[in-house]
GUZANU-661733 format. One line per 2 residues: number of its first residue (from 1); for each residue x, y, z of C-alpha. Coordinates in steps of 0.25 Angstrom, whole numbers, plus 2048, in hexadecimal, padded with zeros to 3 digits. Layout:
N
NUM> X,Y,Z  ...
END
This chain:
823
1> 800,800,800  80B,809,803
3> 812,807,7F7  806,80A,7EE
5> 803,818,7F5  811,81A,7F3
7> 80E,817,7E4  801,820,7E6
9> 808,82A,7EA  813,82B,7DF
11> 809,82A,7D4  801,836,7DB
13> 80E,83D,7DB  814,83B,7CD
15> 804,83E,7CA  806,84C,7D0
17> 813,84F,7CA  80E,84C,7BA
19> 803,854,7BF  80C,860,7C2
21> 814,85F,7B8  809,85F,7AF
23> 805,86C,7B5  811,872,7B4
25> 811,86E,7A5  805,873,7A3
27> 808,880,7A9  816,882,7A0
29> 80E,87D,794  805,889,796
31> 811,893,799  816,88E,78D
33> 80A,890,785  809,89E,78B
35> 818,8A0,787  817,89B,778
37> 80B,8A2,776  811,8B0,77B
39> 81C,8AE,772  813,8AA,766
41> 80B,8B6,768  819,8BE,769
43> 81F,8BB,75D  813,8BA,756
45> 811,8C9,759  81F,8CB,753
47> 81D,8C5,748  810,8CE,744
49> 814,8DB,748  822,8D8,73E
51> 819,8D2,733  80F,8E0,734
53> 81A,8E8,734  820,8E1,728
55> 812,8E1,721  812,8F1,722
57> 81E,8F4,71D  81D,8E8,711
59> 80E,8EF,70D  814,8FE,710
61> 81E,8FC,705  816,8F3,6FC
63> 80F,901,6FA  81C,904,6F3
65> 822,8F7,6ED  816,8EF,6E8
67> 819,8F2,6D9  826,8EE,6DA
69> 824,8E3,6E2  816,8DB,6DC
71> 81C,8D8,6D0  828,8D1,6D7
73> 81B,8C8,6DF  811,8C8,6D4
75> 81D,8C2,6CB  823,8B6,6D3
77> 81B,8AE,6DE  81E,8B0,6ED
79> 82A,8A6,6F0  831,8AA,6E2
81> 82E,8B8,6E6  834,8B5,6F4
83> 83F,8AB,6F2  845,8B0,6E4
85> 852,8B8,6E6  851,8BA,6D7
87> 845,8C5,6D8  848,8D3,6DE
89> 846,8D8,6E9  836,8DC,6EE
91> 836,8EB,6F1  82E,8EB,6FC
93> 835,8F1,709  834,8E3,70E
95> 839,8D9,703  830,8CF,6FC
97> 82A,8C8,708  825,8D8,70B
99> 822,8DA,6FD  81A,8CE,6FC
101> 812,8CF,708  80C,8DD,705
103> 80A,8D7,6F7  800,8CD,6FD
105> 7FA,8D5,709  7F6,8E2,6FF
107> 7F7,8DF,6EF  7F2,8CF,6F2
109> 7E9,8D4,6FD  7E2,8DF,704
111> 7EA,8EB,6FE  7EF,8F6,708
113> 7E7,8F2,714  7F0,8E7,715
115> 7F9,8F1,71C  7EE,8EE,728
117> 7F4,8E0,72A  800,8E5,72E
119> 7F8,8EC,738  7F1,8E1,73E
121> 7FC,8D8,73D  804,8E5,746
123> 7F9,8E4,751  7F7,8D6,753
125> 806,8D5,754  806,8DE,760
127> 7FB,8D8,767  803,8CB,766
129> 810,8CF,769  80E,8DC,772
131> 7FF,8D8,779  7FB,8E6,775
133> 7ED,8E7,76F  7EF,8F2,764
135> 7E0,8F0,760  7D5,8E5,761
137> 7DD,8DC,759  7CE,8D4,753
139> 7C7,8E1,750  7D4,8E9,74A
141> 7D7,8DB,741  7C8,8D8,73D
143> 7C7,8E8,73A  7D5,8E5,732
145> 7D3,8DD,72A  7C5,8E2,724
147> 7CA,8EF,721  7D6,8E9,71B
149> 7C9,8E1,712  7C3,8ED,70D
151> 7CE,8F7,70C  7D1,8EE,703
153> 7C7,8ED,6FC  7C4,8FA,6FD
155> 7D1,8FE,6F5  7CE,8F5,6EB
157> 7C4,8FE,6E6  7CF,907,6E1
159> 7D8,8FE,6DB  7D6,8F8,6CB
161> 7DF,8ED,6CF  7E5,8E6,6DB
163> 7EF,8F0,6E2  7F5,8F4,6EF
165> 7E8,8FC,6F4  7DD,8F0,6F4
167> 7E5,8E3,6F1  7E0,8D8,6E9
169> 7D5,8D6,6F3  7D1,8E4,6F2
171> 7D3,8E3,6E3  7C9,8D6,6E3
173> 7C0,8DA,6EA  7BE,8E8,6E1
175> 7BD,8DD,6D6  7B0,8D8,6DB
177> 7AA,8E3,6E2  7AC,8EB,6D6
179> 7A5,8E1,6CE  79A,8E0,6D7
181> 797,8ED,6DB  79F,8F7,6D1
183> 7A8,901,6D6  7A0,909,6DE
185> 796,8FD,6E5  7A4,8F8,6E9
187> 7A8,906,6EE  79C,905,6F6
189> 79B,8F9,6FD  7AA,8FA,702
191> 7A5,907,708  799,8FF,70F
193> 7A3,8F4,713  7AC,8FF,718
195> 7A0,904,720  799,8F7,726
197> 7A8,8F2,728  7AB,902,732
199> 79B,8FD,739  79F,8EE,73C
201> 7AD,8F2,742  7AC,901,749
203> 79C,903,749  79E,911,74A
205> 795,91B,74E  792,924,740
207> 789,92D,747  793,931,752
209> 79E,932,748  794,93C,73F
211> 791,944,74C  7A0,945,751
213> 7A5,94B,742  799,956,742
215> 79D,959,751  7AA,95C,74E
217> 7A8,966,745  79D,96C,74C
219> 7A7,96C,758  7B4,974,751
221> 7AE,982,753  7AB,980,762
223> 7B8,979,766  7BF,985,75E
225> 7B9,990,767  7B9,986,774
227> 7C6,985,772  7C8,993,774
229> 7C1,997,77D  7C2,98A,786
231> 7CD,98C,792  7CA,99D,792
233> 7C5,99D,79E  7CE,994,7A5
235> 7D9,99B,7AF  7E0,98F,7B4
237> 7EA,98C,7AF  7EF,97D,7AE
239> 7FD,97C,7AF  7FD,96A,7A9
241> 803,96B,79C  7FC,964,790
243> 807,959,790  804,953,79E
245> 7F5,950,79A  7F4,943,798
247> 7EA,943,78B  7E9,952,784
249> 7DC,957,782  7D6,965,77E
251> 7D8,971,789  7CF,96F,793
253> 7C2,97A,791  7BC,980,79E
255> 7AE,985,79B  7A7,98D,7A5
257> 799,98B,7A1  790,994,7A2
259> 782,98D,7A8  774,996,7A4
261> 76C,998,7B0  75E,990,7AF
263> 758,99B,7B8  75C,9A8,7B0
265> 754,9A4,7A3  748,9A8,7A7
267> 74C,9B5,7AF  748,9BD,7A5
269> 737,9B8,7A6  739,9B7,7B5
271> 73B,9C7,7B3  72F,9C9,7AE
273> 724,9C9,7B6  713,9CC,7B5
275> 713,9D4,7BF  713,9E3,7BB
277> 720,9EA,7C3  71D,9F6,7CB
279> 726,A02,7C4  727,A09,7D2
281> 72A,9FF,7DB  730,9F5,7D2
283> 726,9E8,7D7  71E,9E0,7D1
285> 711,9E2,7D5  703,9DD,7D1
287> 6F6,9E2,7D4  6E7,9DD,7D4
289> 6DC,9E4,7D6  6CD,9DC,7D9
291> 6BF,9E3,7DA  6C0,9E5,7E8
293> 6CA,9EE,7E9  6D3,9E7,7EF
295> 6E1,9E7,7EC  6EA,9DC,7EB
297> 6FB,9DF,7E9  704,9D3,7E6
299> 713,9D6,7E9  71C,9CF,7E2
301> 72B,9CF,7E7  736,9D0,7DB
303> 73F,9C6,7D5  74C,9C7,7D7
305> 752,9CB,7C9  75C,9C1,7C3
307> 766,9C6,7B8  762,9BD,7AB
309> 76B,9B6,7A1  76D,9C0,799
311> 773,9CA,7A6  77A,9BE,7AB
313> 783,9BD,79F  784,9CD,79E
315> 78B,9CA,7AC  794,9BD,7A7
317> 799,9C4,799  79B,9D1,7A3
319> 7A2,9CA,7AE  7A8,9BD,7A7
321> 7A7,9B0,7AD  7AB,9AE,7BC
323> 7B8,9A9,7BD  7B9,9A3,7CB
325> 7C8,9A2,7C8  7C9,9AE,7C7
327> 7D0,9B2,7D4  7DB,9A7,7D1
329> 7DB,9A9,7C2  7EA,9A7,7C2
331> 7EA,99B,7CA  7EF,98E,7C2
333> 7EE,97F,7C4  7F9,975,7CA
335> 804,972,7C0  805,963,7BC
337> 814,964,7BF  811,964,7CD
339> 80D,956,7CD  815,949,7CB
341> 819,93F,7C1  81B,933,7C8
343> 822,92E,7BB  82B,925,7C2
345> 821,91D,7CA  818,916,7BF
347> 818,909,7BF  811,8FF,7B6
349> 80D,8F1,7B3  815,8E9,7AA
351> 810,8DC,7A1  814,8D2,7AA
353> 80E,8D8,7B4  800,8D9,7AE
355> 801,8CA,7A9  806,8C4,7B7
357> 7FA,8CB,7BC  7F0,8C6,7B2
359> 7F5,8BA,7B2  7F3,8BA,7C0
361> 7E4,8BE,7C2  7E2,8B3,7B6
363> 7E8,8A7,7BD  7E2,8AC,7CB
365> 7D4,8AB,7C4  7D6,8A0,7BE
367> 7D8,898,7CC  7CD,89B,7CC
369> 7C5,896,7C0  7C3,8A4,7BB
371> 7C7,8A6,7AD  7C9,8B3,7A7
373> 7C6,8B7,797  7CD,8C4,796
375> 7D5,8CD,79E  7DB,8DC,79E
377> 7E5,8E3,7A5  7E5,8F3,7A5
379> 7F0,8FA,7AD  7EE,904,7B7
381> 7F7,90D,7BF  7F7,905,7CC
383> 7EE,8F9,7C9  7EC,8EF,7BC
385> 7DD,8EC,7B8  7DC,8DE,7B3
387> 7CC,8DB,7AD  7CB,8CD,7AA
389> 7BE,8C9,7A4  7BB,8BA,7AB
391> 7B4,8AF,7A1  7A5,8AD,79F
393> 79F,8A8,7AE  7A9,8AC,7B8
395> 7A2,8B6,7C2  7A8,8C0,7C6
397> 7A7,8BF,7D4  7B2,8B4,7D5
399> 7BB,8BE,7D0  7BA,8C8,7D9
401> 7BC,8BB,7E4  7CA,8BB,7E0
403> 7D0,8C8,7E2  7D8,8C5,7ED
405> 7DC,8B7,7E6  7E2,8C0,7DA
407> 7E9,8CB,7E4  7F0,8BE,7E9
409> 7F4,8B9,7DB  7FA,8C7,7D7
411> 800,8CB,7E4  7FA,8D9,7E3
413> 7F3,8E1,7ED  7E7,8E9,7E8
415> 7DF,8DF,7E0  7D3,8E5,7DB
417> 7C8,8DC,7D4  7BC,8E5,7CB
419> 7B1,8DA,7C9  7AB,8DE,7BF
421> 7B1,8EB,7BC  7A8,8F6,7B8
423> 7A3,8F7,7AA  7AB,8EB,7A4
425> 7A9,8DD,7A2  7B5,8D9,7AB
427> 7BD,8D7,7B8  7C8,8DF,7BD
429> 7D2,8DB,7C6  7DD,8E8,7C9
431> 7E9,8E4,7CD  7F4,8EE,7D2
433> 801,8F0,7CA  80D,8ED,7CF
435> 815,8FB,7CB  80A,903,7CF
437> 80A,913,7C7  807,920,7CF
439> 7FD,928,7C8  802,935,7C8
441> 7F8,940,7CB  800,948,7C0
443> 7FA,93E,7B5  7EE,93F,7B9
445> 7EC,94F,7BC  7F4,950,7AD
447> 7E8,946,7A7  7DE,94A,79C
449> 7D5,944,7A2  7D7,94F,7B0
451> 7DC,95B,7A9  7CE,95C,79E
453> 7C6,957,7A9  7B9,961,7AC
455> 7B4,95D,7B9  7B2,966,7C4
457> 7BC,960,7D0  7C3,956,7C7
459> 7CB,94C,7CD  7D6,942,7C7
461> 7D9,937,7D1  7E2,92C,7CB
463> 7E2,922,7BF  7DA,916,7BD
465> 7DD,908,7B9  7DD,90A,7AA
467> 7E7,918,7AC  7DD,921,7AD
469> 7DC,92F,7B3  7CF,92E,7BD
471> 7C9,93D,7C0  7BC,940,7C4
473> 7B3,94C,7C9  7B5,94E,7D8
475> 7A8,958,7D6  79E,94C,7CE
477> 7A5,941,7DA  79F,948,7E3
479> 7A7,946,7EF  7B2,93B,7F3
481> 7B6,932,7FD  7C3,92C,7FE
483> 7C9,920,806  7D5,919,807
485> 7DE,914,812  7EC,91C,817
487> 7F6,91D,80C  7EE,918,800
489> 7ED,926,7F7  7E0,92B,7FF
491> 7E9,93A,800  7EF,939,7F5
493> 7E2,938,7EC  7DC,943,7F3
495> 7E8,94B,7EF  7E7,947,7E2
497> 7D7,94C,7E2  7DC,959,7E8
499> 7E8,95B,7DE  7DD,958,7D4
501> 7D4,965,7D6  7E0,96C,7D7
503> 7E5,96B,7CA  7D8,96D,7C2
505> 7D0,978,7CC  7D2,986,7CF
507> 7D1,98A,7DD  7C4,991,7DA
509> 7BF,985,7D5  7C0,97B,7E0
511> 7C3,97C,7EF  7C8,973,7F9
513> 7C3,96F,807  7D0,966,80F
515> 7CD,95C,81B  7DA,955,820
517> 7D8,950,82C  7E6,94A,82E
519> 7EC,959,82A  7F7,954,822
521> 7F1,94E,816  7EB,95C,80F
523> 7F4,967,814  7FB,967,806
525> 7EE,970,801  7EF,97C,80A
527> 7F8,981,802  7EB,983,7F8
529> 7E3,989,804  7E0,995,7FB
531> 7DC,98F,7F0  7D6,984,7F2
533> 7D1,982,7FE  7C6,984,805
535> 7C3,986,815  7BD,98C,821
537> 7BE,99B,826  7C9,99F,830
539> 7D0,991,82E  7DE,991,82C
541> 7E0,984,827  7DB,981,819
543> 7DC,970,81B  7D1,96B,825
545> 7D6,963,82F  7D0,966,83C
547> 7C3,95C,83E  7BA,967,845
549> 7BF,972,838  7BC,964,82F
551> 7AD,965,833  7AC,972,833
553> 7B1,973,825  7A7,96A,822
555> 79B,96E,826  7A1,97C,820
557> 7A0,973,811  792,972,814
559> 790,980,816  797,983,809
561> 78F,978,802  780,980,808
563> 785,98C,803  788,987,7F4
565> 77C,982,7F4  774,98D,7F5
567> 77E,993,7EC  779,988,7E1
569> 768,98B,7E7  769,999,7E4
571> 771,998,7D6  768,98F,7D1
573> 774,984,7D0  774,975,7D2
575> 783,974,7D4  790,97D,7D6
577> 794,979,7C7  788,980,7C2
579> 789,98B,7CB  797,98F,7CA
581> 795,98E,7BB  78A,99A,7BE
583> 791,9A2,7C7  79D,9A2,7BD
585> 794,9A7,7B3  78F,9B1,7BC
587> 781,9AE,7BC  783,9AD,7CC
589> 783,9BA,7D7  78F,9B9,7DF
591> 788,9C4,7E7  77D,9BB,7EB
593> 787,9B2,7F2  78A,9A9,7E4
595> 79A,9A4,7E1  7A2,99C,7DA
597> 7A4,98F,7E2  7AF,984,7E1
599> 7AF,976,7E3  7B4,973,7F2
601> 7BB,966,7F4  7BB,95F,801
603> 7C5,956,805  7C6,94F,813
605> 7D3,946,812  7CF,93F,81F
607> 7C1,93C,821  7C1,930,82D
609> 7C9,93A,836  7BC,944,835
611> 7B4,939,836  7BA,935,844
613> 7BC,942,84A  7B0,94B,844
615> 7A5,93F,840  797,945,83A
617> 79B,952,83C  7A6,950,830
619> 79D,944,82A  78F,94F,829
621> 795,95A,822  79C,950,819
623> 78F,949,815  788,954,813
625> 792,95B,809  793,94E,802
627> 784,94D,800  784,95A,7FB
629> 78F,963,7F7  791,95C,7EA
631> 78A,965,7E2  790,972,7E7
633> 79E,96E,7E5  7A4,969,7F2
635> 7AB,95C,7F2  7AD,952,7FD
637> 7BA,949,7FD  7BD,941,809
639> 7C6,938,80A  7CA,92D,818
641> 7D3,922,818  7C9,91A,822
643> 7C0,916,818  7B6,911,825
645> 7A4,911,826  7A7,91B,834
647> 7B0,927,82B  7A7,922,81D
649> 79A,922,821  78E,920,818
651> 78A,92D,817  797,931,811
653> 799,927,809  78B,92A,801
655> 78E,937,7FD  79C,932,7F9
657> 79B,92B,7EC  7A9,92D,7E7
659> 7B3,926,7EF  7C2,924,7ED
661> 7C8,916,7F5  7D8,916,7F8
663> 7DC,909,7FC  7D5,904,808
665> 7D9,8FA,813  7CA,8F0,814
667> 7C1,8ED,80A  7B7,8F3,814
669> 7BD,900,813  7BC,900,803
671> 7AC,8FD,805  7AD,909,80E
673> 7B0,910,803  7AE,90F,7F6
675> 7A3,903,7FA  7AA,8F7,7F4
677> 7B8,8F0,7F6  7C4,8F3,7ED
679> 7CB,8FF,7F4  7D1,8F5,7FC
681> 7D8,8EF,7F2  7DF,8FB,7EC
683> 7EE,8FB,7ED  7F1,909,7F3
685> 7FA,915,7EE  7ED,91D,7E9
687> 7E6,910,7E2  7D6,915,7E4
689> 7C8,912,7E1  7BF,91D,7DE
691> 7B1,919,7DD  7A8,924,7D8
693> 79A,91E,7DA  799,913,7CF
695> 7A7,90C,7CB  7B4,90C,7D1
697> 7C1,90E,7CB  7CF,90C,7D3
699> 7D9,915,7CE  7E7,919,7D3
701> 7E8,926,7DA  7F1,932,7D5
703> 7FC,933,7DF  7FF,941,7E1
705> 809,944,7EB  80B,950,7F7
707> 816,957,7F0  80F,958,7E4
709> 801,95D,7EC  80B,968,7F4
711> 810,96C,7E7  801,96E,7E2
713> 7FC,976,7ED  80A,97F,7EC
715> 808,981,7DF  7F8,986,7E0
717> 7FB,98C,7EE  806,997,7E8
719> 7FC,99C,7DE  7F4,9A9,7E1
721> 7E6,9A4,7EB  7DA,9A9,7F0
723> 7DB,9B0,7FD  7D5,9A3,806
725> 7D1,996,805  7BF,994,801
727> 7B9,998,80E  7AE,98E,812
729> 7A3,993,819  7A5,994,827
731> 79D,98A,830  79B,98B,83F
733> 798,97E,848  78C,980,84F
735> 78F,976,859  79D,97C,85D
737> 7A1,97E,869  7A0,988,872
739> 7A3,98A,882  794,98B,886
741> 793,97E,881  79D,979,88B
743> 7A6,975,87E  7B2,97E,886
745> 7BD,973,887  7C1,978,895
747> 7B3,977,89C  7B3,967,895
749> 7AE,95D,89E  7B9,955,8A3
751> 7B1,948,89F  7AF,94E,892
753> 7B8,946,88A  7B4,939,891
755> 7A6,93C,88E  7AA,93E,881
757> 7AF,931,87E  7A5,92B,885
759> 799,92F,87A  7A2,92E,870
761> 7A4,920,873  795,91C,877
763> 790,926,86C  785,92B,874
765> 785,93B,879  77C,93D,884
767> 77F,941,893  778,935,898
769> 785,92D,891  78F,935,898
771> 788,936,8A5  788,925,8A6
773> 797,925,89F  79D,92F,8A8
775> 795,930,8B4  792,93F,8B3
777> 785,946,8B6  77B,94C,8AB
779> 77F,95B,8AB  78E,956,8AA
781> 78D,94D,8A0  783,959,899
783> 78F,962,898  798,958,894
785> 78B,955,888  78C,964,883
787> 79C,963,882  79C,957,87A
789> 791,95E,872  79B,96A,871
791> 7A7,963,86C  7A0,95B,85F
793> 7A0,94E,867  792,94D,868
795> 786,953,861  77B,95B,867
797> 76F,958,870  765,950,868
799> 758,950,874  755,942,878
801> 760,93B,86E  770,939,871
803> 779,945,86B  781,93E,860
805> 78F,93C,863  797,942,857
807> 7A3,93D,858  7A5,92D,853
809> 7B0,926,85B  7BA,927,868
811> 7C4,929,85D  7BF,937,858
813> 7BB,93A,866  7C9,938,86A
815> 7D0,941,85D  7C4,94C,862
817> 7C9,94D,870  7D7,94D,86D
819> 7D5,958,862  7CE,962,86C
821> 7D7,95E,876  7CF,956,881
823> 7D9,94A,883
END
């Protein structure tokens, strides 16, 4: 028995070899096969792309040589013509093999359009040996080799006998047609072949191609004088020269429209009026008179006049439009030279990079018994976007299973898997590069697509995966919420949104309000105070970073935002678009209160550290001018690197569509955010989500440095500026404090900092609470009520319900007491 397992045992074994081995056989048969078939294709490239080249230059000088040569070709047989020493010599630039191939391709064959093999033969040769796909090889062969067809025939129409124009098939086919159809029925039907061959192939749109030639020569007068009279009015001067745009378009032309008032065509009837106008005393009056002698007097207050359309453009051809640049009309835009290059640091992705990672995600899926029909790499500046479309039947869900499966086969962090993506039929699976580029914000302020923008608040962020510059409309956004953890780009993009405005807006045209609670983030932009900032009266400090001053600043917005309302109420006006477009025309009364407003940009760098110290008094305010403010122009972007439900709440993130995600630490955090995973997934450095309500796109974040910020600001800081910052309206806090109150910090309670933690922990402010906590009696525990009221820790007496406690946790509590300093 023993000696048959040992038997047993060596057949299983010697089994198991001849079956590795036919593995291993298997596996180099098929690295082989791969090899062979990349060399086939190599050389077979080569070959076509020499035989093209030789085709042209034979049928080039056939042109030249066919006399001379056809008699030596017609006369003897190809070997004897080939082989004889005797015969003299072809003249064809390429000998006789030369002079005999063009001989076949154009006198024997189609004529002159034989000069498109050479073309086709040229691209299938690249596509062979290079891999680069020219044009879609079936389509540009098929649409080849018809027109070779009936250019040939076609040219055979002009030739008695068979020459170089037609060929012999052109030649032929002239023959028959001829005889069929005479001359001019042949004429006609290549025409309609010509015609139903442009239909089948290109299906072009006649009707559009009829109305784009009669716009064009409608169009030449207009762009004439539009050219002229197109940047008259612009008094900004852009120093970027025309060489550092990326794609060079027309000058940019800035139009201050001029919108006609609804209300003021019908001034003229409102004028007149039924009533008969007393010459005395200038009032309408009406009078009746009845049988009884009783009389009856109807007064009738007058109409304010209004100045009708006519007047108003008496006033606007008489004065000129308003120019609110006027006070800085020498003031010019940040050079470009002040920004970086970066041309050192790009990196790239190479081809064997690209095929190892391919060849990855294919083997990974297959594991898995998912076959894939096609796939697609395109390169990006950080990350790779493989779309791979899987065969008939495999559900996408299974794919998006294996995420981390792939990260692990490629040894990459930041593995990101689109299923489906939106708008096409496939899969997308980004994959970072190895060498990744910086986007330099250079490149992107320098791009067409940033420089010929017309939006109000334009704002270039970075470049998507297919290279693309990204900007949007901050004033269309409305407002935006950005996220990411400490030391993913979070500062740096909000640099890049500042140093955006900056280099398209004039300081008349946009203003902004700065929050930096950790005081070191923002202080680069004082140097711009006077011309672009905007603040309180009597402070000092154009950067916000005191909590209390935060609030106030705040709730200051909001008084702005009433005002500019009413502005909008009485100028008949649905936003500040269309009414600064009608106080630039004049048509408003800056006597009855009317100005010229900019845009006011918000920013608050640090939103969780309001959230903890201020709670809803900075939440409210917030809220408000997010659900509101759109319309007249002010502009909310906060930003917090604790992306968490307490400092994100619901109410801010409904009036937040448009959110901007650095790279998080939790999947929960990125749900927090942008509502779906992903931005935990992103490889740092400024690689971003930005979700604008509908899709989502990742781009890679402009990296633009302090120095080059610092040299901004220098640069706009030296030149002439108004006399102050925008003044906001002054706001006073009703439920400041004041020594009647008991809020004096020297007659404090001595138990008033314990009392204070002890409702802020229980979240309950009654006396009733600190009289059982503390032992104290009712008018004690009153006293220390009211100074709890005065400090902003509570909120005030609601009758029979608790006051609510308005600060959230012991930890803001704590930072409170230490700033006003009670421990």
């Amino acid at each position: 028995m023993a000696k048959g397992n040992v038997l047993k045992e060596n057949n299983s074994t010697k089994k198991q070899s001849s079956e590795s081995k036919e593995r291993e056989g298997f596996k180099l048969s098929r690295l082989t096969s791969k090899i062979d078939r990349r060399k086939a294709k190599s050389i077979s490239g080569v070959l076509l792309l020499l035989f093209s080249v030789y085709l042209f230059l034979s049928f080039v000088s056939y042109l030249f040589t066919w006399q001379a040569d056809q008699d030596l070709i017609l006369d003897t047989g190809f070997f004897e013509f080939m082989f004889n020493q005797s015969e003299t010599e072809a003249e064809n630039w390429l000998g006789k093999f030369g002079a005999w191939m063009s001989h076949v391709f154009i006198y024997s064959g189609f004529g002159i359009a034989s000069f498109i093999f050479s073309f086709l033969f040229f691209i299938l040769g690249v596509r062979l040996l290079l891999n680069i796909r020219i044009l879609p090889l079936r389509k540009t062969v098929l649409r080849g080799v018809i027109f070779i067809v009936w250019s040939s025939v076609f040219l055979g129409l002009f030739s008695s006998r068979v020459s170089y124009l037609g060929g012999s098939f052109g030649y032929a086919s002239n023959e028959w047609l001829t005889a069929t159809l005479g001359n001019f029925g042949a004429f006609l039907l290549v025409l309609v072949a010509l015609f139903v061959i442009v239909v089948a192939l290109f299906n072009p749109d006649f009707k559009a191609l009829f109305d784009r030639l009669t716009s064009l020569f409608l169009k030449k007068e207009t762009d004439e004088e539009s050219e002229q009279t197109a940047v008259n009015d612009l008094r900004i001067i852009n120093t970027i020269d025309d060489d550092e745009i990326m794609e060079e378009e027309d000058a940019m032309e800035v139009d201050f429209s001029e919108e006609e008032d609804e209300n003021d065509e019908d001034n003229d009837e409102s004028e007149e009026s039924v009533l008969e106008i007393d010459d005395e005393e200038d009032e309408p009056v009406r009078e009746t008179e009845d049988d009884d002698d009783e009389e009856f007097s109807v007064e009738i207050a007058p109409e304010e006049k209004e100045l009708s359309e006519s007047d108003l453009n008496k006033k606007l051809e008489e004065f000129g439009a308003y120019d609110p640049k006027l006070d800085l009309a020498s003031y010019t835009l940040p050079p470009i030279d002040l920004l970086q290059k970066f041309e050192t640091s790009k990196g790239g992705v190479d081809k064997e990079e690209l095929e190892g990672n391919k060849n990855k995600i294919v083997e990974t899926l297959a594991h898995y018994k998912i076959e894939i029909s096609k796939i697609k790499a395109t390169i990006g500046p950080t990350v790779t976007l493989y779309e791979i479309v899987p065969a008939p039947g495999v559900r996408i869900s299974k794919i998006k299973n294996l995420e981390d499966d792939i990260a692990l086969s490629l040894a990459a962090l930041g593995i990101r898997i689109i299923a489906p993506i939106p708008g096409k039929g496939t899969i997308g699976i980004e994959v970072p590069n190895s060498k990744p580029e910086i986007v330099s914000m250079r490149s992107l302020i320098a791009s067409e697509k940033f420089q010929n923008s017309d939006a109000e608040l334009p704002i270039v962020l970075g470049k998507t995966i297919t290279n693309e510059t990204y900007t949007f409309d901050l004033a269309k956004t409305p407002h935006l919420l950005v996220a990411g953890a400490t030391g993913q780009g979070k500062s740096v993009g909000l640099n890049a949104i500042l140093v955006s405005l900056l280099y398209k807006k004039h300081p008349a045209q946009v203003k902004f309000v700065l929050i930096d609670p950790k005081k070191v983030e923002l202080t680069l932009y004082n140097k711009i105070e006077r011309h672009f900032l905007a603040k309180l009266p009597g402070e000092e400090e154009p950067i916000i970073t005191d909590t209390s001053k935060v609030v106030a600043t705040l709730n200051s917005l909001c008084t702005e935002m009433d005002d500019r309302y009413d502005l909008l109420k009485t100028a008949h006006c649905r936003n500040i678009k269309e009414y600064n477009n009608k106080f630039v025309a004049r048509k408003l009364n800056p006597e009855k209160g009317h100005r010229y407003m900019p845009y006011i940009v918000v920013l608050i760098d640090e939103f969780a550290d309001l959230i903890m110290t201020a709670g809803k008094e900075v939440e409210h305010p917030i809220a408000r001018i997010a659900q509101l403010a759109r319309a007249i122009g002010i502009h909310l972007i906060v930003a917090t690197q604790r992306p968490s439900v307490n400092v994100i709440t619901g109410m801010i993130k409904a009036n937040f569509p448009a959110r901007i995600a650095f790279r998080v630490l939790s999947k929960i955090d990125s749900r927090t955010i942008l509502d779906s995973s992903g931005a935990d997934q992103l490889i740092g450095k400024g690689d971003m989500l930005i979700s604008m309500g509908n899709d989502m796109i990742r781009l890679q974040c402009g990296f633009v440095d302090t120095p080059e910020v610092d040299e901004i600001c220098d640069f706009i800081g030296n030149q002439r500026a108004y006399p102050d910052a925008m003044l906001l309206p002054e706001y006073k806090d009703d439920n400041a404090m004041d020594s009647g109150d008991g809020g004096d910090l020297d007659e404090l309670d001595e138990n008033f900092v314990e009392a204070a933690r002890v409702i802020v922990i229980h979240q309950q402010g009654s006396a009733s609470l600190l009289q059982r906590k503390l032992k104290l009696g009712y008018n004690r525990a009153g006293r220390i009520v009211d100074q709890l009221e005065a400090h902003n820790i509570i909120g005030p007496f609601k009758g029979s319900k608790a006051r609510e406690v308005l600060i959230s946790d012991e930890t803001a509590l704590e930072e409170y007491l230490s700033s006003k300093g009670l421990i």
